[in-house]
N, C-alpha and C positions, 0 to 999 in steps of 0.2 A: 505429637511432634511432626511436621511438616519436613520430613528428611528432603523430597524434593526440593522444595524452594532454598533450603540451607545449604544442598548440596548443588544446585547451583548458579547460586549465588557466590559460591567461594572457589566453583570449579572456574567461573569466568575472568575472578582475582587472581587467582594463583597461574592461570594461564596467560596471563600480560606481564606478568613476571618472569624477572630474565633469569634462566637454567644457569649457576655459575657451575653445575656438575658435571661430569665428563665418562663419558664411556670406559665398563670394564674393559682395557686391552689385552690384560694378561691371559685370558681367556680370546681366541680370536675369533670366534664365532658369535660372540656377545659382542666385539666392535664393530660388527656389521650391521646392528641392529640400526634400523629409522630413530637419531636419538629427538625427534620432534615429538613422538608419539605421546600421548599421555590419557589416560583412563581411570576413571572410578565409579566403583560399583559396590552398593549397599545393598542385603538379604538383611528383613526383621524376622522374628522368631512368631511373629503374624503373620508368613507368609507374605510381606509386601518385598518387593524389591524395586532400584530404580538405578541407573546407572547413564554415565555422559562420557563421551570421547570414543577411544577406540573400544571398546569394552568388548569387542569380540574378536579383536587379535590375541591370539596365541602367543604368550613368550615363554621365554626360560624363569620358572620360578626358582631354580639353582635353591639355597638356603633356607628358604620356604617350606620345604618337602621335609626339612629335619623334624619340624612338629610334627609330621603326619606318620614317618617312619618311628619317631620318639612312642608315639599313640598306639603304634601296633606295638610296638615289645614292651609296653606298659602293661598293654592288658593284656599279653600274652604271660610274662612273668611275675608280673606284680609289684611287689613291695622289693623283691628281692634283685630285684633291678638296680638297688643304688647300695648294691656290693662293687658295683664297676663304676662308676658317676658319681661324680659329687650336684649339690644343688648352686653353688656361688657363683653371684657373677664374676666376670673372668679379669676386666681391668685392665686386659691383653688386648694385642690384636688375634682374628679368629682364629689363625692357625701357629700360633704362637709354641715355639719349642723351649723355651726356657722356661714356662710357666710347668709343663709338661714333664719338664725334669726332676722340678722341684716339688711336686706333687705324686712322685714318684709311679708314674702311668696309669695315675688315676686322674682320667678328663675333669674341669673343672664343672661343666655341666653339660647337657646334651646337645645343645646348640652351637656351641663351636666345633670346630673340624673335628679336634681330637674324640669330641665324646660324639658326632654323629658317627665317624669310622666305628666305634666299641659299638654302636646302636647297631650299625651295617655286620658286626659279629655276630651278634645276638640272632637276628633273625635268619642270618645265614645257619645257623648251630641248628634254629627253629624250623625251618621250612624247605622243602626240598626243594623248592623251587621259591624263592625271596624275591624276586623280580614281581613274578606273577602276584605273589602272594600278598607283600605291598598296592599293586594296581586293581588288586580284589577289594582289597579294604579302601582303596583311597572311592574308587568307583561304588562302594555302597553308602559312601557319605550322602550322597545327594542321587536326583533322576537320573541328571547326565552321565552317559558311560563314554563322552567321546575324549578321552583324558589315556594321554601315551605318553610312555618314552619318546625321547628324538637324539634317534642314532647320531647326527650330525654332532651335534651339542656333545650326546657323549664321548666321540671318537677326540673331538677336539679337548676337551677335561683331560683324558686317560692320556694325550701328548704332549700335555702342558703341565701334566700338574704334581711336578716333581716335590714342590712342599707339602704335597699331603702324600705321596710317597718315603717324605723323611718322617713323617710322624705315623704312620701307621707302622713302619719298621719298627719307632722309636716306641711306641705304646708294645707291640711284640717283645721287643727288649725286656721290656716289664712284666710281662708274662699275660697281660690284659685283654691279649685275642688268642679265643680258641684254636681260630683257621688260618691259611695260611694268608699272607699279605696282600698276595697278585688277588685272589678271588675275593677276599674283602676289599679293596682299592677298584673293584670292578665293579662290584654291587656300590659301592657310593658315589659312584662317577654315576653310576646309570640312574640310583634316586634321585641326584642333582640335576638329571637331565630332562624330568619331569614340565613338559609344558603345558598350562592352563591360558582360558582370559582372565580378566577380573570378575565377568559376569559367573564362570566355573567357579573361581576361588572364593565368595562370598558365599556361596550354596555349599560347597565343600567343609570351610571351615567353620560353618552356622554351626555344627552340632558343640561348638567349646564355649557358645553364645546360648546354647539350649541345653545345661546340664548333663552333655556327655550325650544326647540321644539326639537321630538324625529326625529332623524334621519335617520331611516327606513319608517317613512311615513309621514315626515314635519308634523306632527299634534302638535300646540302649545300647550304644557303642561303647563307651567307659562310664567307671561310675560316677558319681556327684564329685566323692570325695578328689578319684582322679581328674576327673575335668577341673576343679579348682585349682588342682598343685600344678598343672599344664599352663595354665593361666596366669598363677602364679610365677612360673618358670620365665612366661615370655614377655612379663613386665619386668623381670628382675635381668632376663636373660638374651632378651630377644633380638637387641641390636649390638652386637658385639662390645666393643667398649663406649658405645653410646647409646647405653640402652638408659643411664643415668637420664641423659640430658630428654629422651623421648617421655620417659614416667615423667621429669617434670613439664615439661610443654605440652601434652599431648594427655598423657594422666589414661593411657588401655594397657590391656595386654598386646603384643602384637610381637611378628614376625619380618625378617626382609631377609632379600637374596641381590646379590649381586645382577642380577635381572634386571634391577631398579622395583623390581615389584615388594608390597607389603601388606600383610593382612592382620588388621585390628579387631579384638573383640573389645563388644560391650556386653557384659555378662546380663544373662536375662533381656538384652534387648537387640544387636543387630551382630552382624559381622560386615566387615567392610574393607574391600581389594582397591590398592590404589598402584598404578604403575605409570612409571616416568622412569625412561634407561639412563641417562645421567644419576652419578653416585658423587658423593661428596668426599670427602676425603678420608671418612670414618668408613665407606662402602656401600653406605644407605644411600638408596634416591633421595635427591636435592630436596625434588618438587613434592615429589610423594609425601618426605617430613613434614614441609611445608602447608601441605594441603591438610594433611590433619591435625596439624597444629589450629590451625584458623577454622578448621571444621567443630574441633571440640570445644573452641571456644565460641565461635556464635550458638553452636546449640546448647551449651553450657550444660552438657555432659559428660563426664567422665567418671571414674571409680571414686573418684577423691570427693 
C-alpha cells in the first residue's frame, strides 16, 4: 500500500475544503489555538511512517489520553476493572448527568467523562505518584520521551470545568470513588492536559495497531486479548455520541479530543494522528472526520 501517495493526495482535498467547525470555547485556552492548522501522520507496524502539514506542532490531545490512562489501569487491574465501567456506548453527550443517574454511578464506558474520572480513581488508589506514573508508561510506548503535561491547559480545565466537577461529586454520591473529589478532578484535568503532535501520537498509539506490544522494542504492554477489547471499545466508544456515524464512514477504531485531534487504528497494520482544531457540533474535528473518511476510502481499508 502506497500510504504516501493516498495520503497525500486526500491531504490536498480535504485542505480546499471549507472548515464549517469552530473552536472549543468553553475551555479558553483551546480558543486560542491557530484554528488553520491541520496535520496528519501515519506509523505502519513496518516501521515506515510519513506524515504532511503541521506534524510537529504540539496540541492538547484533551480526550485522547483517556485510552492511554484506560491502558494503564487495564493492565494494572485486569478483568476486574469492569466492577466500576460498563462497556456501552453512551448515546449521550460526553459528560452527560442523566445518563449517570440512571445507571446508578456506574460510567457507561471509559471514554466519556464520568468513566475516565473512576479511571483517574483507580490509578490514584494504584500509584503514589499517578501523574508520573501515567507519563512513565505513556513515554515507554514509543523512542520519544519528549511528551509533558501543560500546566497552562491544565490551570485553565481546573477553572472551567465545573461539569465534570458535578459529576465526579455525582459518581462519589454512588460510592464509585475511593478518594476524595478535589484530588481526583486534579489528576484528570492534568491527564487532559497532556500535549503531543501527530508525528508523537502515531508512534505512541502504534502499540493497539501491533497486538498490545510497543514496536520499537517488542516489549508487551498489554495483552492480545486486551489490545483487542481496547479496540473494540473505541470503535464502539470512541467519538462520544458519534462514534456510530464514524464506524460507518470511516469503518477503525479510534479516538478524539476536543483538541480537534484523532487517533485511528488499523489492527495489524498502521495507526494514524490527524489534527484540525475546528470541532463540529458532536466535538469532533470537522476536517480530521473528513480526512479519514476519504482516506479509508481511496485505500479501501478498513475493519469491515
Amino acid at each position: 500500500m502506497d500510504y504516501k501517495a493516498i495520503l497525500e493526495k486526500v491531504y490536498n482535498q480535504v485542505s480546499k475544503q471549507e472548515d464549517k467547525g469552530a473552536l472549543a470555547s468553553y475551555i479558553p485556552e483551546l480558543a486560542r489555538v491557530d484554528p488553520l492548522q491541520f496535520a496528519v501522520h501515519v506509523s505502519n507496524i513496518s516501521g515506515d511512517s510519513f506524515g504532511l502539514g503541521d506534524i510537529q506542532t504540539k496540541f492538547s490531545i484533551q480526550s485522547m489520553a483517556k485510552v492511554l490512562s484506560f491502558c494503564l489501569a487495564y493492565k494494572t487491574l485486569g478483568e476486574s476493572i469492569w466492577k466500576r465501567l460498563g462497556v456501552e456506548p453512551s448515546g449521550n453527550a460526553f459528560n452527560s448527568l442523566v445518563q449517570l443517574e440512571n445507571d446508578q454511578g456506574i460510567p457507561r464506558n471509559p471514554f466519556i467523562n464520568a468513566g475516565a474520572i473512576v479511571i483517574a480513581d483507580i490509578l490514584i488508589s494504584q500509584f503514589e505518584d499517578p501523574s508520573q506514573a501515567l507519563l512513565d508508561f505513556i513515554r515507554s510506548l514509543s523512542p520519544n520521551q519528549d511528551i509533558a503535561f501543560s500546566n497552562t491547559i491544565f490551570e485553565s480545565e481546573k477553572n472551567h470545568g465545573f461539569r465534570n466537577i458535578a459529576l465526579c461529586n455525582f459518581i462519589k454520591s454512588f460510592n464509585n470513588l475511593d478518594n476524595e473529589p478535589e484530588e481526583v478532578l486534579d489528576f484528570y484535568f492534568k491527564l487532559c492536559s497532556l500535549e503531543m503532535s501527530c508525528t508523537q501520537l502515531s508512534g505512541v498509539y502504534l502499540f493497539l495497531a501491533n497486538n498490545g506490544k510497543a514496536l520499537h522494542n517488542n516489549q508487551t504492554i498489554i495483552s492480545k486479548s486486551q489490545s483487542k477489547r481496547i479496540n473494540a471499545l473505541m470503535q464502539t466508544c470512541g467519538f462520544y455520541d458519534e462514534s456510530g456515524e464514524f464506524a460507518f464512514k470511516v469503518g477503525l477504531p479510534g479516538k478524539s479530543g476536543v483538541g480537534g485531534g484523532i487517533i485511528a487504528i488499523h489492527p495489524n497494520q498502521y495507526a494514524i494522528a490527524v489534527w484540525s482544531p475546528k470541532l463540529n457540533k458532536k466535538g469532533n474535528s470537522f476536517k480530521g472526520m473528513l480526512f479519514l473518511e476519504q482516506f479509508t476510502t481511496a485505500s479501501e481499508l478498513s475493519i469491515f
